[in-house]
N, C-alpha and C positions, 0 to 999 in steps of 0.2 A: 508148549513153552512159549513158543514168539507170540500166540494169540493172547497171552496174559501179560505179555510184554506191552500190546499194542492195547492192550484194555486197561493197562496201568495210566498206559501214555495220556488216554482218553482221559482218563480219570484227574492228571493233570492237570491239563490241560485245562479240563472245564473247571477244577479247584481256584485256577487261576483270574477266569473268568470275573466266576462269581465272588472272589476277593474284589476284583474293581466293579462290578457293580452293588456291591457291599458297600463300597467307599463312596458310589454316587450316592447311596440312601444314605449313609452317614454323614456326607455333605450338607444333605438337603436336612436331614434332622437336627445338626449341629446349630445350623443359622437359622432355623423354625423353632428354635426352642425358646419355650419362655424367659431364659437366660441364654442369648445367642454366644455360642463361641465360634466368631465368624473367621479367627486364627488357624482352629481348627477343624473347622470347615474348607479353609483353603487348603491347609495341608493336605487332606484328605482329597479335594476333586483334583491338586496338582498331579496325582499318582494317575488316576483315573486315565487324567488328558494325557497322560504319557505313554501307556499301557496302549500294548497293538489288539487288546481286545475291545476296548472300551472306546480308545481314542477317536475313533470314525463313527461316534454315534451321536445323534444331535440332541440326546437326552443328556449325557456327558456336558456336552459345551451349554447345553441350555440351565443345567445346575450349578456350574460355576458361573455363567449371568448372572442365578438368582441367587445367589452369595451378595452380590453389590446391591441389588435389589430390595433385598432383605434389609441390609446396613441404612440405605438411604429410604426408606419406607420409615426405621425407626425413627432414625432424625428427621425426618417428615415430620413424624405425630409432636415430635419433644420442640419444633420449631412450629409449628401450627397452636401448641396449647402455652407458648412464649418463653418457650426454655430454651437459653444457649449451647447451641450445635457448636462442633468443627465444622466450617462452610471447606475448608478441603478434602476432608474425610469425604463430607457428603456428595459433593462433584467426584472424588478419584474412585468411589463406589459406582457411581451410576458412568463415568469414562470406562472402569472394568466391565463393566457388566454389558453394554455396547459392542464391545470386544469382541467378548464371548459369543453373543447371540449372532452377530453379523456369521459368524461361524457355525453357528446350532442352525440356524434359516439355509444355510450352504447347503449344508447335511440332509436337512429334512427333504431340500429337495432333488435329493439321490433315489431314485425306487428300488424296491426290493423284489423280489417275484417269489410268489408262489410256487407249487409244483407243475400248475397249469402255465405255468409262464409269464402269470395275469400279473404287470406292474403294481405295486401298492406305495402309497404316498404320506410318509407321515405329517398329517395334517393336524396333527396335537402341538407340537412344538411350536409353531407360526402365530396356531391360534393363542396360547402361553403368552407370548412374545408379544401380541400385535399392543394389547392395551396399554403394556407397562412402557412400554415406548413412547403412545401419547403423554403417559403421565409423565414420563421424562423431559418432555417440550413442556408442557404447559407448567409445569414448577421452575424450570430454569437451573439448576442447581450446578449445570456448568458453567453456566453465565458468572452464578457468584462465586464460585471457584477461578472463574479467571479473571476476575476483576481482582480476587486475591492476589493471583500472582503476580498480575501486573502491575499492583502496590507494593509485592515483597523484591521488582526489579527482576521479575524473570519471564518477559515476554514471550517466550518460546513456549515455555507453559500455559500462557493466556490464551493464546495462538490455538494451541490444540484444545483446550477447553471452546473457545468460541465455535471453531470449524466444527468442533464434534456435534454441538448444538445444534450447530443449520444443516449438518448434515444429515440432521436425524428423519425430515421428511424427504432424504432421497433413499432410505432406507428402503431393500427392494420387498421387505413386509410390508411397508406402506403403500408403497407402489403398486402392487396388486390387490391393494383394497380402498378403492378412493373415496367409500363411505367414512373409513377411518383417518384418510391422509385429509379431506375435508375440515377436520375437527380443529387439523394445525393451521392456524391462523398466520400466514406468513405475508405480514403488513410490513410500515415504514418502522417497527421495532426489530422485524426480523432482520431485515436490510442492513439497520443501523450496527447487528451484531454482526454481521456480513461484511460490513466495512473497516467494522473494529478487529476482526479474524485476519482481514490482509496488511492492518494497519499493525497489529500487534507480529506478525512475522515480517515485515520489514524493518520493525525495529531490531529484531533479534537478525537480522540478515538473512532471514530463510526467502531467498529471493523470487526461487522460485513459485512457491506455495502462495509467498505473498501475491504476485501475479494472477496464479490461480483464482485465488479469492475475490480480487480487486473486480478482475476483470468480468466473474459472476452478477457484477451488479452492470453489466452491460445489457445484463439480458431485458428482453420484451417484459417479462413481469415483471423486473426491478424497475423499470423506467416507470410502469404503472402505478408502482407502488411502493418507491422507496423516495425518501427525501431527493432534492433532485441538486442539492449542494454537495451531497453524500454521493451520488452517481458521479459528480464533476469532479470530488476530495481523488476518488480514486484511481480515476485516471490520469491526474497529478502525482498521485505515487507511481504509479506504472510506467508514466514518461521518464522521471525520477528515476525507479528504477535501471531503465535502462542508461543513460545517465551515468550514471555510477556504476554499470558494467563498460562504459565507455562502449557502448553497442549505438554509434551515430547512426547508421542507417537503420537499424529499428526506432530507433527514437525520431530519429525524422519522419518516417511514414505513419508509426503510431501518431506523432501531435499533427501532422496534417490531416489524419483520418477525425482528431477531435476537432480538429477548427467546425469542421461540417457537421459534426455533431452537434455541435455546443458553441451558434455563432454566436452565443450571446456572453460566454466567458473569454477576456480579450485576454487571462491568463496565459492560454497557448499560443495566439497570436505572437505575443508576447517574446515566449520562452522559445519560440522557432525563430524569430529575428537575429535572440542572443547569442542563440546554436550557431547561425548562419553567420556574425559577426568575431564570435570566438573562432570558430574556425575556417577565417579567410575570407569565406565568400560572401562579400559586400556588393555584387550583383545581387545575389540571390534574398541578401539581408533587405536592399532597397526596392525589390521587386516586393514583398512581403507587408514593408512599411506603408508600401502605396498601396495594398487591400487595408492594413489596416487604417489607415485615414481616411479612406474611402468608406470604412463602416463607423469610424470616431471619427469625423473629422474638427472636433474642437479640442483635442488631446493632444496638448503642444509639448509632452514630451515624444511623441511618433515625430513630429518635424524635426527637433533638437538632434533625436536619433541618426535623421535622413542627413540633416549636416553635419552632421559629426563622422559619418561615414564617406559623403560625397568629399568632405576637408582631405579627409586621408588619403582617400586616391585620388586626388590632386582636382575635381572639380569644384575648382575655389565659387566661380560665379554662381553655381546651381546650391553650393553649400550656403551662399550665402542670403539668399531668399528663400532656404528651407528655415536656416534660425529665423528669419523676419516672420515668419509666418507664426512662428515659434513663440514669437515675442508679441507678438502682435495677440495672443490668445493670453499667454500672460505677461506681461508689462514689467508687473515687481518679482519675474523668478530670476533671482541671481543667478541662479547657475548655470541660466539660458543665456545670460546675460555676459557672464564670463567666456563661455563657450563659444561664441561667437566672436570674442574679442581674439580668444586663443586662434579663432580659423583665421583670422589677419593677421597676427604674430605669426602664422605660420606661410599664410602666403609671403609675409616679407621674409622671412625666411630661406625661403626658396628661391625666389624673385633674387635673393644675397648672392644663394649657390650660382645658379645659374648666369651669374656676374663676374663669377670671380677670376676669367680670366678673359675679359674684355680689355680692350687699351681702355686707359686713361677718359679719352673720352666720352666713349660709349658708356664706360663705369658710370660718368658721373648722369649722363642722362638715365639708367637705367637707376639711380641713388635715389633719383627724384619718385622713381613709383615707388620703391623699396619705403622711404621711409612718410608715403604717402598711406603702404598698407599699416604700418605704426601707428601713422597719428588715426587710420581709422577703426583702431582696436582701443584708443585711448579711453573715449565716452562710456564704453562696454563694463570695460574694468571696475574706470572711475562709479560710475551707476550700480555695480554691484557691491563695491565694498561701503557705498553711499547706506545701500540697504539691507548689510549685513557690516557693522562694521568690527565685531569683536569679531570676524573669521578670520584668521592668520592668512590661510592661503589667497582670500582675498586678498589681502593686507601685499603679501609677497610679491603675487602678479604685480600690482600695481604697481608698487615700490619697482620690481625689474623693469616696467617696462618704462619709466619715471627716468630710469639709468641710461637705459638704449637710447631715450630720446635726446637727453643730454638736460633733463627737468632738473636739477640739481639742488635748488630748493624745495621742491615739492618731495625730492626723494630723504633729502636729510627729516625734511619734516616727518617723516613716516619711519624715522628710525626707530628700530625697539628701543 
């Protein structure tokens, strides 16, 4: 009696089996057939992958790949002889089918043993696998799916289309066949999608990922071989990024790691000053300033800079032959020209404070430089609104400082 019990069970059991690999041949002949029904093809290998008899076998996951395969194969032929595809259809076909095999290539390489104990290697599945992967690179068809979605506004989607493209020659079937990974041609178009992959998850704020990608194009081959404004784009976003996680000290060591990179983009020189200025440290900003003058030094907004930072912490005399130098490079820039005027409005300023509670007499000797630093902000002013004169805030400066002096005609004249 139990031995008919255990031979029912048997019987079972294997009933059960060859139900799911019934459903893999049904799969596979559903999406093979002259009228694909690739619907019922999915439903059929979803069972399969689910089922603990079938689900650990890399014929399973290798037939539900060639369900997307199959779909994007046809619109192939229908977009090859100039008939209109779905371009998302055709990319979310060949993104499934990626899926799957990354998992069917797992599998295959799991051994099985004989009785002798002797490992055996399914080498059928890889082989299946290796070509249709090329042909997945070299038609693109993620490319144009995510350029889709990056016009229908859903960058997160472009994002995963783009990544899944480049990442198809790190595919480890490729990898161990470099007659095959040869054939992918990864030039300054690969890179370009490489760029666009980091570029499109930062829009979508996938920060991380975005990173990941960006920073891909750091490597020894991209430098070789990718545009090299595209290698600089990206490390602009990644400074960026951090940025906008408010992560100052990775953002500081990352742009001073590009300066040395990339001496020839004064971008990071640049965006390290503003760091350093936004937050406090105008030693650190003016030590910065003087490299980069030292590598522009006819870029008279670096001086402008230097003065406008030395004005605030109170080195009036050093701030004021950083604007001359300033001006001396451009002559007609107003707002070098203003700027300067401002750092003597602000030395009398102070030169005020620092007066105010002197006697009488001292006041008045100390009124004489006070309103000596005034009258040498006047020319400044005046010379800017000379050369811009529909700017109101030109217009204002002058007008107040027209008032302070006690110009009283010249201030009515500049009434609104």
């Amino acid at each position: 009696m139990k031995k008919s019990i255990f031979l029912a069970a048997l019987v079972l059991i294997s009933a059960g089996c060859f139900a799911q690999k019934a459903n893999v041949s049904k799969a596979r002949g559903l999406a093979d057939a002259e009228t694909p029904d690739y619907a019922g093809a999915r439903a059929a290998i979803e069972e399969a992958l689910q089922n603990d008899e079938t689900k650990d076998q890399a014929n399973t996951w290798y037939v539900a790949g060639l369900i997307g395969y199959k779909e994007f194969s046809a619109n192939n032929l229908k977009r090859q002889m100039g008939q209109n595809i779905d371009i998302d259809q055709w990319g979310a076909a060949v993104f499934e089918s990626l899926k799957y095999w990354d998992k069917a290539f797992e599998l295959s390489q799991i051994p099985t043993y004989d009785k002798k104990g002797k490992a055996k290697y399914d080498t059928r599945t890889p082989k299946n696998i290796l070509p249709k992967v090329v042909e997945y690179f070299q038609f693109q068809p993620l490319i144009a799916a995510g350029f889709n979605a990056y016009e229908a506004n859903n960058p997160a989607l472009a994002y995963e289309m783009f990544i899944a493209h480049v990442n198809i020659p790190e595919l480890q079937v490729l990898q161990e066949n470099p007659a095959e990974l040869e054939k992918l041609l990864r030039d300054t178009s690969y890179y370009t999608c490489l760029y666009y992959a980091g570029r499109f998850a930062y829009e979508a704020k996938m920060y991380d990922e975005a990173i990941a990608a960006l920073d891909r194009m750091n490597s020894e081959h991209a430098n070789a071989n990718a545009l090299r404004k595209e290698v600089i784009f990206a490390n602009e976003y990644i400074y960026q990024i951090y940025i906008e996680q408010q992560d100052t000290a990775k953002a500081v060591d990352f742009i001073q790691n590009c300066i040395q990179l990339f001496p020839e983009e004064a971008w990071f020189m640049q965006n390290l000053i503003n760091l350093y200025i936004n937050s406090g440290q105008e030693e650190k900003a003016i030590e910065y300033l003087d490299l980069a003058i030292a590598r522009e030094p006819n870029v008279g907004q670096y001086y402008n800079s230097k003065g406008s930072i030395l004005a605030r912490i109170g080195r009036f005399e050093e701030s004021f032959k950083a604007f001359e130098q300033a001006i001396a490079i451009e002559p007609n820039n107003a707002l070098f020209l203003e700027t300067l005027g401002f750092a003597y409005v602000d030395l009398g300023n102070k030169l005020n404070d620092d007066a105010a509670y002197l006697d009488n007499k001292a006041y008045a000797k100390a009124k004489v430089e006070i309103d000596a630093a005034f009258q040498k902000a006047l020319p400044y002013f005046e010379k800017a609104y000379e050369l811009e004169p529909d700017n109101n805030d030109y217009k204002r400066s002058l007008r107040s400082l027209y008032y302070r002096l006690g110009m009283n005609d010249k201030y009515e004249a500049l009434a609104d």
